[in-house]
C-alpha positions as CSV (number, residue, x, y, z in Angstrom):
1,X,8.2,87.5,-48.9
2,X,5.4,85.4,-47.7
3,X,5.5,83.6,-51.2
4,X,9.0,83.2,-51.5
5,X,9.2,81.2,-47.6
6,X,6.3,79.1,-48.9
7,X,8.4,78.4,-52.0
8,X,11.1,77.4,-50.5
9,X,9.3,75.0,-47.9
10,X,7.9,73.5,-50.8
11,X,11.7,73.0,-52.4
12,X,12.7,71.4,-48.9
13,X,9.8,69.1,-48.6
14,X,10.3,68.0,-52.1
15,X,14.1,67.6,-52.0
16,X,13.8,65.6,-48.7
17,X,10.9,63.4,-50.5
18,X,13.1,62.6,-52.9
19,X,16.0,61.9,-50.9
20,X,14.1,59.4,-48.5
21,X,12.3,57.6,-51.5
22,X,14.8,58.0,-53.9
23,X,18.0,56.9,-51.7
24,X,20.6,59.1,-53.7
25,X,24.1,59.2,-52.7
26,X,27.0,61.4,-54.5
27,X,30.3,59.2,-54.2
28,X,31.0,56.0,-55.2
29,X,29.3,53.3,-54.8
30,X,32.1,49.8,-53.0
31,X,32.6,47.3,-55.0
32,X,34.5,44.3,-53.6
33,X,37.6,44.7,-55.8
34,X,39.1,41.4,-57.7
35,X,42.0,39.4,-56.4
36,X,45.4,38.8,-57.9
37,X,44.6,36.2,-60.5
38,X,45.7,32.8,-58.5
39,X,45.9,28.9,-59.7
40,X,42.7,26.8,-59.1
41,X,45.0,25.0,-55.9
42,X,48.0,25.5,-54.1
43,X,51.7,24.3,-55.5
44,X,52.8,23.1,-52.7
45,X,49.8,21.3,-51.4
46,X,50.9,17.6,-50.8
47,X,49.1,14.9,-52.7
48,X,45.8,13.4,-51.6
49,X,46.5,10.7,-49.1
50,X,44.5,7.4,-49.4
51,X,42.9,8.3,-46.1
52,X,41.0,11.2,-45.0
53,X,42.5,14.5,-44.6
54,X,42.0,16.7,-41.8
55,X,40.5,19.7,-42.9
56,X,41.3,23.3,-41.5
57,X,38.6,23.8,-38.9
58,X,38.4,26.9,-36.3
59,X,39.4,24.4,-33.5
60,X,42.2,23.1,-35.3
61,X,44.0,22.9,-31.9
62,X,41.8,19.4,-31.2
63,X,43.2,17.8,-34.4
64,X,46.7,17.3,-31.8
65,X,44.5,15.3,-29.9
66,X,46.2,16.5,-26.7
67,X,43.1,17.7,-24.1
68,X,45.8,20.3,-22.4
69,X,47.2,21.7,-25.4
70,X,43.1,21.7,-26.1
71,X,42.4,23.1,-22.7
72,X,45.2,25.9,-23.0
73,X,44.1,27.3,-26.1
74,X,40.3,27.4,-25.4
75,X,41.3,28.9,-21.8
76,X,43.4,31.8,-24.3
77,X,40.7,32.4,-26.2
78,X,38.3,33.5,-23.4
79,X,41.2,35.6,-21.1
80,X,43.8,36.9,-23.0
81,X,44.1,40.2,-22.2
82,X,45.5,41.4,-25.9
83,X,42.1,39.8,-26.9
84,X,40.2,42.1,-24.2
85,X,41.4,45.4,-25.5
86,X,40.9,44.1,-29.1
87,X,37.2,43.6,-27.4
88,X,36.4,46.8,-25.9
89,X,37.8,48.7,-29.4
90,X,35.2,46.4,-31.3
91,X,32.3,47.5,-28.4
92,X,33.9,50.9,-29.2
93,X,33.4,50.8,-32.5
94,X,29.8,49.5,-32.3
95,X,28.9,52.7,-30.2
96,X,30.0,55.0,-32.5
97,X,27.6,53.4,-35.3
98,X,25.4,53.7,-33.4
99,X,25.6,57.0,-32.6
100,X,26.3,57.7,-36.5
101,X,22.8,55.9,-37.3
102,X,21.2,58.9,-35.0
103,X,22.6,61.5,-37.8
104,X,19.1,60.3,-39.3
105,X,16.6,61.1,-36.8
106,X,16.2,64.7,-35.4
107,X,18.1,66.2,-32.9
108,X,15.6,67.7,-29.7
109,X,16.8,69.4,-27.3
110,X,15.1,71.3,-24.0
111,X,16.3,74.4,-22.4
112,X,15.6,76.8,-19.6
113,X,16.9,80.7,-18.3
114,X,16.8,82.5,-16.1
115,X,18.2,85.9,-16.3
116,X,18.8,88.7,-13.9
117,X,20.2,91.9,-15.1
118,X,20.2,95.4,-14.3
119,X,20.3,98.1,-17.1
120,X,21.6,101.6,-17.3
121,X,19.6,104.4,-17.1
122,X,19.6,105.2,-20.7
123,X,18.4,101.4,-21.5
124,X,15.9,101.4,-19.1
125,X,14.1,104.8,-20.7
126,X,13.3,105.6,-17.2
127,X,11.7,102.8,-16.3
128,X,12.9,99.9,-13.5
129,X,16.7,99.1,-13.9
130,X,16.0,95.7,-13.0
131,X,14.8,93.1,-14.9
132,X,14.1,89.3,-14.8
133,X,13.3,86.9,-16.8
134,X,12.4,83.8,-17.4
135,X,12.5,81.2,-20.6
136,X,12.1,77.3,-21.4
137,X,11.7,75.9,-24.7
138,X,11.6,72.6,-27.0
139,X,14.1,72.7,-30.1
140,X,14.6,70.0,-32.7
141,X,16.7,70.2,-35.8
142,X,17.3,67.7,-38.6
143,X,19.3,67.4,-41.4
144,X,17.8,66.6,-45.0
145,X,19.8,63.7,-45.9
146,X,19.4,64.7,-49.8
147,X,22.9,64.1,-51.1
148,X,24.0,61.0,-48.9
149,X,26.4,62.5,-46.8
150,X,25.0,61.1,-43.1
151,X,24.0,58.2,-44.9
152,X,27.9,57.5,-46.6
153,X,29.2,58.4,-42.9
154,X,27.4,55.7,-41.7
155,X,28.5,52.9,-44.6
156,X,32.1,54.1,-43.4
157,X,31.3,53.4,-39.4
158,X,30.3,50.1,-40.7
159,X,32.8,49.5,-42.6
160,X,34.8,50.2,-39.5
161,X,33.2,47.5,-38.0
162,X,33.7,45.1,-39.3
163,X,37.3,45.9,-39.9
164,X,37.5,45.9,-36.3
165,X,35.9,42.6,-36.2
166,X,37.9,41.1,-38.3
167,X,40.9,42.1,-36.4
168,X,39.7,40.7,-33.4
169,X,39.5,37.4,-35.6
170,X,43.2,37.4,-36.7
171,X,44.3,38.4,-32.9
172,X,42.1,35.3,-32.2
173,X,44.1,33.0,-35.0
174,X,47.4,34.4,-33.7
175,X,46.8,33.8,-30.2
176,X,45.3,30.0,-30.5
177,X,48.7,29.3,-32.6
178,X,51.1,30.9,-30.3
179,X,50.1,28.9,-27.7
180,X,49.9,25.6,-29.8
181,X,53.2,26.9,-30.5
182,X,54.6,27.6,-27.5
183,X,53.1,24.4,-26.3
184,X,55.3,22.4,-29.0
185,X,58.6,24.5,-27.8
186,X,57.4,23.4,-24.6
187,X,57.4,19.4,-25.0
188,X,60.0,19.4,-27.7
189,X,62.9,21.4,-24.9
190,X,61.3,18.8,-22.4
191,X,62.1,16.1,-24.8
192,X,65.5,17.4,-25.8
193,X,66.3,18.0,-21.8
194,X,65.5,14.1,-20.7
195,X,67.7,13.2,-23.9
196,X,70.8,15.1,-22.5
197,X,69.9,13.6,-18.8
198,X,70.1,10.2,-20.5
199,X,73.0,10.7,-22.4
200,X,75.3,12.6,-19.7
201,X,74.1,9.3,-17.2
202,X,75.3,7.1,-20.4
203,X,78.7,8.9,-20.0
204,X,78.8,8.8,-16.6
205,X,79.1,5.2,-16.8
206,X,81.8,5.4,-19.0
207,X,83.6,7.9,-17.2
208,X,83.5,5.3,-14.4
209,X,84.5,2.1,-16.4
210,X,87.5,4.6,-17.7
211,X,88.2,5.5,-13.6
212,X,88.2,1.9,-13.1
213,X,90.3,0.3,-15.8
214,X,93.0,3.6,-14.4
215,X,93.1,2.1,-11.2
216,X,93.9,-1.2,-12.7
217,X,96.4,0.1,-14.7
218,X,94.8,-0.7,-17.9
219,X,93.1,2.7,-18.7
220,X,95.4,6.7,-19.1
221,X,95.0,9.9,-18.2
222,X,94.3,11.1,-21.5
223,X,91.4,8.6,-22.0
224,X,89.8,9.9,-18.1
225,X,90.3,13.7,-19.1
226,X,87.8,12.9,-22.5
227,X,85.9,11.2,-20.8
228,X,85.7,13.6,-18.2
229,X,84.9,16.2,-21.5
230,X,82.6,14.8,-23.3
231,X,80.6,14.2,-19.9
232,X,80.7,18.1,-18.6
233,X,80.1,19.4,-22.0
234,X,77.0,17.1,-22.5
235,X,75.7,18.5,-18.9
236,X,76.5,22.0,-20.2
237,X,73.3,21.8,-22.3
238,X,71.0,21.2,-19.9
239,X,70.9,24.5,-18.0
240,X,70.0,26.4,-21.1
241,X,67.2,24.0,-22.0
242,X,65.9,24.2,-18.7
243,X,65.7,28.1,-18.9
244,X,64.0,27.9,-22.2
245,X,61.2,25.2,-20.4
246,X,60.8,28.0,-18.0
247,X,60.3,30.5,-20.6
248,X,57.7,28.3,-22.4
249,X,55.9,27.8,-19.4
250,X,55.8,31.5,-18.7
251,X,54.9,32.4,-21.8
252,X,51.6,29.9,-21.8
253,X,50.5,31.6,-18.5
254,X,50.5,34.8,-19.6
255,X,49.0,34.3,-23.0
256,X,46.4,32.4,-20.8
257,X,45.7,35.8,-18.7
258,X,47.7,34.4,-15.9
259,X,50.5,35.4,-14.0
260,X,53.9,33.9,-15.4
261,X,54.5,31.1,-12.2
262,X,50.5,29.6,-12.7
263,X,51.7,26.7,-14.9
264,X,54.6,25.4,-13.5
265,X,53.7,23.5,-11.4
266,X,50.6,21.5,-14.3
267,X,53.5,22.0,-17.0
268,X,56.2,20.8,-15.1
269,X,55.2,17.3,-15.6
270,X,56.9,16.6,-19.2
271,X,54.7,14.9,-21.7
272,X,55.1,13.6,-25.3
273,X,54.8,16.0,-28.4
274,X,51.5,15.7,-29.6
275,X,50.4,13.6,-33.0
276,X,50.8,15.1,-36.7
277,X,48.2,15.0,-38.5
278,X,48.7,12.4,-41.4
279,X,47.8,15.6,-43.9
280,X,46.1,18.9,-43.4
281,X,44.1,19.8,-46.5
282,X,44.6,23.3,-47.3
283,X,41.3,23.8,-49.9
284,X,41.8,26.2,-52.4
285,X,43.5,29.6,-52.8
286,X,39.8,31.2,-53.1
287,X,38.5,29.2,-50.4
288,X,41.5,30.7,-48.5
289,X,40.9,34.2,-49.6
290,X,37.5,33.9,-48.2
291,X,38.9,32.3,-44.5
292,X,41.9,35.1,-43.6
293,X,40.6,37.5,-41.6
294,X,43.8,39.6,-42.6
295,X,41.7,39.9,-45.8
296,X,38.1,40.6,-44.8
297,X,40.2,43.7,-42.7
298,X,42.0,45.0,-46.0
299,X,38.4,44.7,-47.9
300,X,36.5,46.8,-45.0
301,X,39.2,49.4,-44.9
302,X,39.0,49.8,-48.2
303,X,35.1,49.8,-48.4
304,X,35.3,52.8,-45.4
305,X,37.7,54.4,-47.7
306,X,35.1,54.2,-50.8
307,X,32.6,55.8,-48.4
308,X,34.8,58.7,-47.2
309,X,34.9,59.6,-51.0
310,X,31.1,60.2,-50.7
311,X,31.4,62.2,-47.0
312,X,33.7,64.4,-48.9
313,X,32.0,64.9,-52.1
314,X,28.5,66.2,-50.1
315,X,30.0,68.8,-49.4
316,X,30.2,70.3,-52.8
317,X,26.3,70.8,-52.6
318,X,24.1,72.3,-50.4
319,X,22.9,71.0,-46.6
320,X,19.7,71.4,-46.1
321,X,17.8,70.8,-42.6
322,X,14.5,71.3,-41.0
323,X,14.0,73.0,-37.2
324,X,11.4,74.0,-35.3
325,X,11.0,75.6,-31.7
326,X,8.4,75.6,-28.9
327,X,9.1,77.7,-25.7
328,X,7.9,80.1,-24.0
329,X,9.4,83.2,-21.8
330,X,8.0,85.7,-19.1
331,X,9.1,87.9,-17.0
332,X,7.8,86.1,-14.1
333,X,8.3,82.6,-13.1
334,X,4.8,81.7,-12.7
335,X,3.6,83.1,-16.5
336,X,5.8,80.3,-18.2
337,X,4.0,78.6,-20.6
338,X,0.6,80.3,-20.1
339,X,-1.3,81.5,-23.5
340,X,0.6,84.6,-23.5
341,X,4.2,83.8,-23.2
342,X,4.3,81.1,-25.8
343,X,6.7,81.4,-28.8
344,X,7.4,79.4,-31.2
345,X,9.2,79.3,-34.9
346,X,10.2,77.2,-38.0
347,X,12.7,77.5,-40.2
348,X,14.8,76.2,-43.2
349,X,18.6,76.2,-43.3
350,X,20.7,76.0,-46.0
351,X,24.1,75.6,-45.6
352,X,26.4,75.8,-48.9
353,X,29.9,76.7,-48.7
354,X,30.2,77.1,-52.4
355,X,33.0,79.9,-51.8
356,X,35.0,77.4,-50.2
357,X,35.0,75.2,-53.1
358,X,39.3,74.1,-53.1
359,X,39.2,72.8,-49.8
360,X,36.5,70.6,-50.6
361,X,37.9,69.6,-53.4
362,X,41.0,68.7,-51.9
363,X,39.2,66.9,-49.3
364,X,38.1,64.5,-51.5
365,X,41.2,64.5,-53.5
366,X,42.6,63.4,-49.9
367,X,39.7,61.2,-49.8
368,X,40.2,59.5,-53.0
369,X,44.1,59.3,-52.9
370,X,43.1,56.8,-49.4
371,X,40.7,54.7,-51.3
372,X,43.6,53.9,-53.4
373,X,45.8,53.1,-50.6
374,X,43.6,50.8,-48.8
375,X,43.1,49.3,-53.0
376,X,47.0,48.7,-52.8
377,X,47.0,47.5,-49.2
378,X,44.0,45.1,-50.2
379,X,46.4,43.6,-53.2
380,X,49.1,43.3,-51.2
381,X,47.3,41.2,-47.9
382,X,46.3,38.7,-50.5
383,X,49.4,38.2,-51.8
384,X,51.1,38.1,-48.7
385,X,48.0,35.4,-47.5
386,X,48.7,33.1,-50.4
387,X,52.5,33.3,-50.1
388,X,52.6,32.8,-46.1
389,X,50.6,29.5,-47.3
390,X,52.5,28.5,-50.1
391,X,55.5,28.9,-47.6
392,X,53.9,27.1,-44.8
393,X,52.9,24.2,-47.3
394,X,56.4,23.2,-48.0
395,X,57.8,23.8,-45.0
396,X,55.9,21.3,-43.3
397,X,56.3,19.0,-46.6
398,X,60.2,19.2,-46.0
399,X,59.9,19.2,-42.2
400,X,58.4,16.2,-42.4
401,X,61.0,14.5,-45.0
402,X,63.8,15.6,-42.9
403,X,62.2,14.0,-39.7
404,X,62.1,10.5,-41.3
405,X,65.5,10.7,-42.2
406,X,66.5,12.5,-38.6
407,X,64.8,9.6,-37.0
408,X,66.7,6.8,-38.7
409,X,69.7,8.4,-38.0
410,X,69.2,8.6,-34.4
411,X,68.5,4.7,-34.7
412,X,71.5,3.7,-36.4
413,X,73.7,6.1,-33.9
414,X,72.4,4.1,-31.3
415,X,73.2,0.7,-32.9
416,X,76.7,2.1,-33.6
417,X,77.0,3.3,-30.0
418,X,76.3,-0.5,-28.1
419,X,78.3,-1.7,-30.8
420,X,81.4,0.4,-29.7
421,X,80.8,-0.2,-25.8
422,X,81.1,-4.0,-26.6
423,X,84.3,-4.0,-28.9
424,X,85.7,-1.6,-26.0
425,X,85.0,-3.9,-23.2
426,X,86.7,-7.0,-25.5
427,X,89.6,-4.5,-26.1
428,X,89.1,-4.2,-29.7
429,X,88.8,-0.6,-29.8
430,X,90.1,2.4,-27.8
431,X,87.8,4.2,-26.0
432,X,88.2,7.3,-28.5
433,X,85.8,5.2,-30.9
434,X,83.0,4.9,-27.4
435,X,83.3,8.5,-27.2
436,X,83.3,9.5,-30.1
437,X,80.0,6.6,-30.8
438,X,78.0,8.3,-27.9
439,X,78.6,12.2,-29.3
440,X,77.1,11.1,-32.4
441,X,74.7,9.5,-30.6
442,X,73.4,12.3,-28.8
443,X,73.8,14.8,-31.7
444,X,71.6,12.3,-33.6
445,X,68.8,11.8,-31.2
446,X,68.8,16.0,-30.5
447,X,68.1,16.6,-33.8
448,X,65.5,14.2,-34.5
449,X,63.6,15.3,-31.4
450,X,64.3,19.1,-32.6
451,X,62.9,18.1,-35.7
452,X,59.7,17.0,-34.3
453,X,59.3,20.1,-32.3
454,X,59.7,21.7,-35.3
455,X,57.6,19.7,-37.4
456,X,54.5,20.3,-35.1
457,X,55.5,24.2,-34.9
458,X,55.0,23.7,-39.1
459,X,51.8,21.9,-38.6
460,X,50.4,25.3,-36.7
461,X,51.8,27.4,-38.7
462,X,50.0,26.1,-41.5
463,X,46.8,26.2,-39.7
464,X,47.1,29.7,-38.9
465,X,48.1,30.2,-42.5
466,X,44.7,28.9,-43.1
467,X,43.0,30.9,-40.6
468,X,42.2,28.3,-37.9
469,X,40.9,29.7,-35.4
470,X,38.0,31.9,-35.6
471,X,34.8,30.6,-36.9
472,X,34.7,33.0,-40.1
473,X,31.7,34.9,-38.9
474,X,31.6,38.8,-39.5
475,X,28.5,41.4,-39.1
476,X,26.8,41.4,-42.8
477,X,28.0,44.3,-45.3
């Protein structure tokens, strides 16, 4: 027997050699998988503009050029509370690598007893019924890592986090463009709401020249009940832009970490729609790849998957570990740990559920089948990344395009309109040609100011497309 314990100590000692120099892992090894074939650039990328393009940068927000559109998104970035709780899972997520990095040390604990019991007479053998005792002891226990199965766990934690990192990046891209986009709702409704204020005092007038030329008995009743109309349905509008300036406003508190009423009062103050960029250059479909956080989460996932193939597949061969304990007990308090008293023991464990073979087996059948989920949901992020760009691409391309045409629009409407109130105060037309000039007119100048709104809302979009925002920074692999 003596032989046979020293035999096996030597096995241990060798295996766990061999594992520390030797570094062996059952399981796959990750391997970052390829991306869907794409083209060398972008289809829809517009052509390369005489003068400098502004590239996608994490503060892409400053390329606006507007310091409180600048100052809202920064302030987002530091107190939004959807970006707190992605925080504390990310500090979460830390803790429990590092408590996975302690599966490689071993495990000490200390104890201590004391017992008081009272025995029947047949226990005792006639001696005292009562009996005390007392023990403490030292015990530490470690697992021979000899197969790779603490050391896969731990790929897999890391893995984890830097998934969880990387969704704290695309919460961080999401956030900075809803505000920019919100902002652009903002100052386009405000825009939209002074051009209906304008337009219904433009028809006021009218309304009164028409009250006037009545009175005179030049003017009818029909022509005073258009009038009258056109001027109550153009004031119709402005209620519901108002509500949706609220909205905006509310909106850019909260996503600010503020209650909904902190902004009115600084956002109340309407201001022009910030600048386009004369081009944003997109790069190149690789150099995107690289950027979307969306991505860096699907490849992490995947890579914790790969790892919980190797967690599983330890446990097909033994576990060995190491433990050892020093105590001592007594029967009194004060003989603890005196020459006597001590105690002490070593052992080997071996722990091999070979018997329960299936269920390991299906365990890393389960294991495997998720590795090729996360594969799949890898594929299908980057397609989903290159599309959402292909599709932001053009719609700012056509945005843009119908803009230019919106805005020379509104300028002939205008031209038409002061062209009707003239030949209406010579008596050349009726005034159904002035009302109907100064409906066009405001149809013409809504649109083009929607269309801006909507071309900046493009502009972000694009940027988050390209992962603006974050600064592309992960914890190393």
């Amino acid at each position: 027997m003596p032989e046979i314990r020293k035999s096996l100590s030597r096995h241990a000692l060798a295996l766990a050699s061999a594992a520390l120099v030797g570094g062996c892992a059952v399981g796959p090894d990750f391997k970052a998988p390829a991306a869907p074939r794409a083209a060398a650039q972008f289809a829809r990328a517009e052509p390369a503009p005489a003068t400098p393009q502004a590239e996608p940068d994490a503060a892409f927000w400053r390329q606006f050029q507007d310091p409180q559109l600048t100052q809202l998104v920064e302030r987002a970035l530091g107190d939004n509370q959807d970006l707190q709780v992605a925080l504390a899972r990310l500090d979460g997520a830390q803790a429990l690598l590092r408590e996975s990095r302690f599966d490689q040390l071993p495990t000490v604990t200390m104890s201590g007893r004391a017992t008081q019991q009272k025995l029947s007479e047949s226990e005792a053998f006639y001696g005292p019924r009562s009996q005390r005792s007392y023990t403490a002891g030292l015990a530490a226990s470690w697992e021979i890592d000899v197969f790779g199965r603490v050391r896969r766990s731990i790929e897999a934690r890391h893995a984890d986090l830097r998934a969880d990192a990387a969704d704290l990046a695309a919460l961080q891209v999401a956030i900075a463009a809803q505000v920019a986009g919100s902002y652009a709702d903002l100052r386009g409704w405000q825009q939209r709401l002074a051009l209906a204020q304008a337009n219904a005092a433009n028809q006021q007038d009218t309304l009164r020249l028409v009250q006037l030329r009545l009175a005179h008995g030049s003017g009818t009743e029909f022509d005073l009940a258009r009038a009258q109309a056109q001027l109550e349905a153009t004031r119709s509008r402005i209620p519901a832009l108002q509500a949706q300036i609220a909205m905006a406003q509310h909106r850019l508190a909260v996503l600010t970490g503020q209650v909904p009423e902190a902004l009115i009062a600084a956002l109340d103050v309407p201001a022009a729609l910030p600048q386009l960029p004369p081009a944003i250059d997109p790069g190149t479909p690789a150099g995107l790849l690289r950027r979307r956080p969306d991505v860096a989460v699907a490849e992490a996932r995947l890579h914790a998957a790969t790892a919980r193939i190797g967690v599983a597949t330890a446990d097909l061969f033994p576990r060995l570990s190491l433990g050892g304990l020093l105590g001592s007990t007594a029967l009194h308090g004060g003989a603890l740990f005196e020459g006597a008293s001590a105690r002490s023991s070593v052992f080997l464990g071996v722990d091999w559920s070979f018997l329960d073979v299936g269920r390991v087996r299906a365990r890393i059948a389960a294991s495997e089948a998720g590795a090729q989920a996360a594969l799949a949901q890898y594929q299908q992020t980057v397609l989903l990344a290159l599309e959402d760009t292909e599709n932001a691409l053009v719609r700012l391309q056509r945005t843009r395009s119908e803009d230019a045409h919106l805005a020379q629009a509104a300028e002939q409407r205008q031209r038409a309109e002061q062209l009707a109130q003239r030949r209406y105060q010579l008596g050349s037309v009726g005034l159904y040609e002035v009302l109907d000039a100064q409906r066009d007119l405001y149809a013409a100048q809504d649109a083009a100011a929607d269309s801006r709104a909507r071309g900046l809302r493009a502009a972000v979009a694009l940027y988050q497309a390209l992962a603006g925002g974050w600064d592309g920074k992960l914890p190393p692999a």
